[in-house]
DRENTORMI-335329 format. One line per 5 residues: number of its first residue (from 1); for each residue z, x, y of C-alpha. Coordinates in nm, 4 decimals. Each point is the difference from the previous one (the first is absolute). Layout:
residues N
NUM) Z X Y  ...
//
This chain:
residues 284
1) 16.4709 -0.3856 -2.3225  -0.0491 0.3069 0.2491  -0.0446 -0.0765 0.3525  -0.3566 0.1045 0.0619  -0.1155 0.1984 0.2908
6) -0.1737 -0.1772 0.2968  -0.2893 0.2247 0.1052  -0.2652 -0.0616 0.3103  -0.3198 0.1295 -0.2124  -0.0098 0.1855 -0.3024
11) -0.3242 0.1842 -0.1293  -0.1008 0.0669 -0.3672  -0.2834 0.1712 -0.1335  -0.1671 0.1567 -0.2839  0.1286 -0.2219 -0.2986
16) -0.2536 0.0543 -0.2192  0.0830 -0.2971 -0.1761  -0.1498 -0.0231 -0.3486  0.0321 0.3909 -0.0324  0.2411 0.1482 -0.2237
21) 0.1441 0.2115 0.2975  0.0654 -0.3004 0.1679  0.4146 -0.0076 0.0166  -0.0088 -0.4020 0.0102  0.3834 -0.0643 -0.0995
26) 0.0817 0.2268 0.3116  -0.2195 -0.1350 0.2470  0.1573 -0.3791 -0.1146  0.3564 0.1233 0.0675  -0.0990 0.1687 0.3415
31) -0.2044 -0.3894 0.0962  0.3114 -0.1440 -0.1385  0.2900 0.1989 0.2271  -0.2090 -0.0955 0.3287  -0.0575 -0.2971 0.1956
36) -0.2661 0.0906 0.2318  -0.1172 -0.1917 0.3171  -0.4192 0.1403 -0.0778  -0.1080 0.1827 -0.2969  -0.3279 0.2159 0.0165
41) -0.1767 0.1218 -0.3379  -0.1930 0.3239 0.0907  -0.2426 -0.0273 -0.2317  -0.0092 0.1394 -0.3938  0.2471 -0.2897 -0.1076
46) -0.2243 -0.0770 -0.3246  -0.1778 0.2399 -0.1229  -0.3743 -0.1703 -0.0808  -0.1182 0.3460 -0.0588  0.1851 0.0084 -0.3610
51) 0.0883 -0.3467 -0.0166  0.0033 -0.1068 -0.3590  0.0809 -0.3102 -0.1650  0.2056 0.2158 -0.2875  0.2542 0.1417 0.2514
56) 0.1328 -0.2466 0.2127  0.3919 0.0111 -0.0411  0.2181 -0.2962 0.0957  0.1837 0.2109 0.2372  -0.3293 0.0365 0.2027
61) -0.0634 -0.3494 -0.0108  0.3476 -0.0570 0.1203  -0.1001 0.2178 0.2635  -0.2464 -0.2640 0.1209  0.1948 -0.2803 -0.0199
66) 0.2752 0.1986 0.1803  -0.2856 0.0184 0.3388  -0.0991 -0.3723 -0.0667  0.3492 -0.1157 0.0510  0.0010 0.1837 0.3089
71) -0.3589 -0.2081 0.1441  0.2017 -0.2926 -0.1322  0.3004 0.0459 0.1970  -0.2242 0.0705 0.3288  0.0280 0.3699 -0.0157
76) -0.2884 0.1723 0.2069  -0.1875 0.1731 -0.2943  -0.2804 0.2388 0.0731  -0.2253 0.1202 -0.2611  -0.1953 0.2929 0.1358
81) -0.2688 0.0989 -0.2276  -0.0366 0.3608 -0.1577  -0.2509 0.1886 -0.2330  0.1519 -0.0923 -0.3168  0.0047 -0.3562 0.0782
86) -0.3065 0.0076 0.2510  -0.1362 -0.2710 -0.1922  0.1968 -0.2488 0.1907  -0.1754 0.2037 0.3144  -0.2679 -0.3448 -0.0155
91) 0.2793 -0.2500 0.0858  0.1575 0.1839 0.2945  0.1236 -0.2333 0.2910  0.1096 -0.2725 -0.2760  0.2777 -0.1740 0.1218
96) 0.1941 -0.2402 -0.2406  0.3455 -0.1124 0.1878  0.2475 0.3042 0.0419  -0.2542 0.2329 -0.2535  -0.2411 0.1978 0.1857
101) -0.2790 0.2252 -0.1686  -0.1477 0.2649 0.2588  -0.1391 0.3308 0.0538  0.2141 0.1380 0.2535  0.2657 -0.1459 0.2583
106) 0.1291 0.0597 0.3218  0.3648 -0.1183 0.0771  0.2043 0.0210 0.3667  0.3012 0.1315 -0.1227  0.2645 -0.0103 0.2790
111) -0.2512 0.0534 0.2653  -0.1595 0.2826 -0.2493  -0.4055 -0.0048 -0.1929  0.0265 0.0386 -0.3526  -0.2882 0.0359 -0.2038
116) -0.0090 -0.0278 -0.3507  -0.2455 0.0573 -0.2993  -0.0314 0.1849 -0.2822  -0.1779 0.3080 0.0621  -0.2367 0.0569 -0.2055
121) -0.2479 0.0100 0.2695  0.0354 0.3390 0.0270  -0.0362 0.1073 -0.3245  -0.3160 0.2220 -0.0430  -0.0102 -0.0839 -0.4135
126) 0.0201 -0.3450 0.0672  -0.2495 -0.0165 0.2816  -0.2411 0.1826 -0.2314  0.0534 0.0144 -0.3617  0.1977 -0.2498 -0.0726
131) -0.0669 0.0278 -0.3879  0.1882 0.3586 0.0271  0.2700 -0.1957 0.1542  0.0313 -0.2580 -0.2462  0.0053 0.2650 -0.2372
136) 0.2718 0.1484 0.1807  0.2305 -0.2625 0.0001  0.0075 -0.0563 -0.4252  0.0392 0.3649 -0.0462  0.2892 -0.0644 0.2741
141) 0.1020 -0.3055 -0.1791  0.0057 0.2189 -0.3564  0.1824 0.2666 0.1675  0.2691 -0.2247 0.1109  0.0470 -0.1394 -0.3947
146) 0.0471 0.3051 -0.0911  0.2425 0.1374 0.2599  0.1844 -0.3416 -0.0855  0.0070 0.0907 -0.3436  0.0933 0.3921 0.0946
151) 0.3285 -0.1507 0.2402  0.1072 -0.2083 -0.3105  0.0146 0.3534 -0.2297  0.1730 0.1541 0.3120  0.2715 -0.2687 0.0636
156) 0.1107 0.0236 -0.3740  0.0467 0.3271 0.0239  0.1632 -0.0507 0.3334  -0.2496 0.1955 0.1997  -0.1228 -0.1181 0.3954
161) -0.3206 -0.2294 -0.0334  -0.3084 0.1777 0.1727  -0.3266 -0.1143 0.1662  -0.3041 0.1555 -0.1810  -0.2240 -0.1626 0.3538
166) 0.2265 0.1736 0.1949  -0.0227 0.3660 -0.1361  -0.3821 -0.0411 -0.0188  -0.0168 -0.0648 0.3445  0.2604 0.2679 0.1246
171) -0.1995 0.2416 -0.2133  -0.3511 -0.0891 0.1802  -0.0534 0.0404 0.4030  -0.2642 -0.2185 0.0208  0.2106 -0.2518 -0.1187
176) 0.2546 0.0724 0.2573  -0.2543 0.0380 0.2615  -0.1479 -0.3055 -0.0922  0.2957 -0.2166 0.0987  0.0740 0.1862 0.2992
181) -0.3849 -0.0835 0.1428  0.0803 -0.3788 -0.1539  0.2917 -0.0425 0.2801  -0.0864 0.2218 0.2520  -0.3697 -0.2313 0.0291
186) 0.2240 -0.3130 -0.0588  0.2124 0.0686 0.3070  -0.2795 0.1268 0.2343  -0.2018 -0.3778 -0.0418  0.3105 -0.1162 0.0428
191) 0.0941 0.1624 0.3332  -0.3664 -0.0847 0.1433  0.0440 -0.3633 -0.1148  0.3182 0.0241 0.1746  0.2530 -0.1360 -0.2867
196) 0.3500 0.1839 -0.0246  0.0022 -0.0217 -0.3710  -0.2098 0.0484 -0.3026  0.0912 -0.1059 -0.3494  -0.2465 0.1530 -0.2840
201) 0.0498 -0.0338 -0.3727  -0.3135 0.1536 -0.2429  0.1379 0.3559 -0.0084  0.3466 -0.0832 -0.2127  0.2134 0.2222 0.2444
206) 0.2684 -0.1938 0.1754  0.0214 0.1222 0.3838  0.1056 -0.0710 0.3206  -0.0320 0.2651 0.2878  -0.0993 0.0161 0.3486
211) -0.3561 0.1665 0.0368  -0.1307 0.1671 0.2995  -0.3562 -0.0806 0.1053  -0.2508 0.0456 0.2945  0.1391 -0.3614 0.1246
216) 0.3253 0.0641 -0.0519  0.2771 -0.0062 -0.2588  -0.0696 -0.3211 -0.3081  0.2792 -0.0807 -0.2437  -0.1979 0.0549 -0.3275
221) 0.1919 -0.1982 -0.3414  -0.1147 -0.0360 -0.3466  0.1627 -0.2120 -0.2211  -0.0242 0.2130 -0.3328  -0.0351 -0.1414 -0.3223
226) 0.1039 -0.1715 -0.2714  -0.0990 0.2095 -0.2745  0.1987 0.3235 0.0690  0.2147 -0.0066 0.3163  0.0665 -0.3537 0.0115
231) 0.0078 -0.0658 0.4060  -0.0288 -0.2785 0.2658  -0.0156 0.0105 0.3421  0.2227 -0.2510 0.2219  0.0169 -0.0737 0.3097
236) 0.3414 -0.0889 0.1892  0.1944 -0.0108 0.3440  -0.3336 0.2302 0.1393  0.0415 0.2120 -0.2479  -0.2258 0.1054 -0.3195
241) 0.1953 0.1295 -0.2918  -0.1644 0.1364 -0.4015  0.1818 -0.1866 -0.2341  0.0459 0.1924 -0.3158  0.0579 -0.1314 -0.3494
246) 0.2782 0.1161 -0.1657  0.1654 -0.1652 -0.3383  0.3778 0.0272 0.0952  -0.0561 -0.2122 0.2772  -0.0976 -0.2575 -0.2628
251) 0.2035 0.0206 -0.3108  0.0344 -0.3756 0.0132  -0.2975 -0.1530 -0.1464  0.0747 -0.3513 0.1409  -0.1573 -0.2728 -0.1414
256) -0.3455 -0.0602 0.2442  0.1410 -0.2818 0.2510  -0.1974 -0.3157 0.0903  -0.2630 0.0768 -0.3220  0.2068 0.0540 -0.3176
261) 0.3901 -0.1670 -0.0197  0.2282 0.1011 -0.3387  -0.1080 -0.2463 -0.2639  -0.3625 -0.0679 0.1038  -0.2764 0.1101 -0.2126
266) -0.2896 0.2096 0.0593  -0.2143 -0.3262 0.0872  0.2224 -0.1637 0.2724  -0.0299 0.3365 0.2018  -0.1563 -0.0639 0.3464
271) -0.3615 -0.1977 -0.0334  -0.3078 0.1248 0.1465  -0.1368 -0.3180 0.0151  0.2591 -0.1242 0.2030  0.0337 0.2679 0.2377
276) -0.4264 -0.0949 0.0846  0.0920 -0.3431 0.0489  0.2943 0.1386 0.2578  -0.2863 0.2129 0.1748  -0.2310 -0.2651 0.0293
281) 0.2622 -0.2499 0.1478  0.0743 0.2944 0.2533  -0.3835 0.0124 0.1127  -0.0465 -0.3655 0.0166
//
């Protein structure tokens, strides 16, 4: 088994699990490689939105269980809530042993603010019509099938996949504007709330530059997605890096350790059940 990498705190967002542009068996692999001292969810991990009881893969459940064995083992794991799962927005500041569901979170990071949360705050459609947004996200969801199913035609004809998101947006500058105004008003409450560092998600553009504002310069990081670009943030030695996904760096499809051994069957894979009754202990 491959040595897996120790990392401070590593940041996820925008899942969209339950979506068919969710990329599930990556994400596992990437959760698999790392052993991380805190892990933060920035929000859009299931996607309530377009949850549906017909499309729920097993990779995406393994997904689940993959974070639960992390609470079990004592990880730190932050949930931060976000639009498409802004349902959970009711149980913020729930605390069950190492799991913790919130809103937003401030961390001293080797004498540094962070401040984390989704984003979506600043998103005008959400704010306002939030039924255009909704909309927006299963034509988004439908555009991403069918790119999937346009990369599959290209890659047997040994073409370079392409992001139909991607050209849309490069072909519209409101688009591009939009994000720009997204992380320039990030980084300015930042800088007046005095925190060196501010980790977004919402926006599906992995990022990490220093921005310039009327209270001085704000290290401004996004985590991506896992839909299309397939990012994480982590944190290490003072340092933030964007981890990209990329497939040669997992050829080996190792059998997932600690929840499924050769010769088990699909039922003897890690309990749910049992992980609760771990949590539980932990809190009493």
């Amino acid at each position: 088994m491959t040595c897996k990498r120790e990392v401070e705190v590593a940041v996820i967002s925008d899942v969209h699990l339950g979506t068919y542009g969710c990329h599930a068996k990556e994400l596992l692999k990437y959760l698999k490689s790392i052993k991380p001292k805190m892990l933060i969810l920035n929000g859009d991990i299931i996607d309530v939105w377009q949850f549906s009881k017909r499309y729920w893969p097993e990779t995406h459940m393994k997904v689940v269980r993959k974070l639960m064995k992390f609470v079990a083992e004592g990880v730190p794991v932050y949930y931060l809530t976000g639009n498409h799962d802004e349902l959970l927005r009711k149980f913020a500041d729930m605390h069950l042993g190492a799991f913790h569901l919130q809103n937003k979170l401030v961390l001293q990071l080797d004498g540094n603010k962070a401040w984390f949360f989704h984003g979506d705050i600043f998103d005008v459609t959400m704010q306002h019509s939030k039924w255009l947004a909704k909309l927006g996200a299963v034509g988004y969801d439908s555009l991403i099938l069918l790119n999937s199913f346009v990369n599959w035609c290209l890659k047997l004809v040994g073409r370079e996949k392409m992001s139909f998101s991607k050209k849309v947006k490069a072909q519209f500058k409101d688009a591009v504007k939009f994000i720009n105004s997204f992380e320039q008003t990030a980084a300015e409450l930042a800088a007046q709330n005095n925190y060196k560092y501010v980790v977004c998600g919402h926006i599906h553009q992995p990022e990490m530059r220093e921005v310039d504002t009327a209270y001085g310069p704000v290290t401004y990081l996004n985590s991506g997605d896992w839909v299309e670009n397939l990012t994480a943030l982590e944190y290490n030695a003072k340092a933030w890096t964007v981890f990209k996904y990329d497939q040669k760096d997992f050829e080996i499809d190792e059998v997932e350790e600690g929840i499924l051994s050769d010769g088990e069957d699909l039922h003897s894979k890690l309990d749910i059940n049992i992980l609760l009754k771990k949590i539980k202990l932990e809190i009493v």
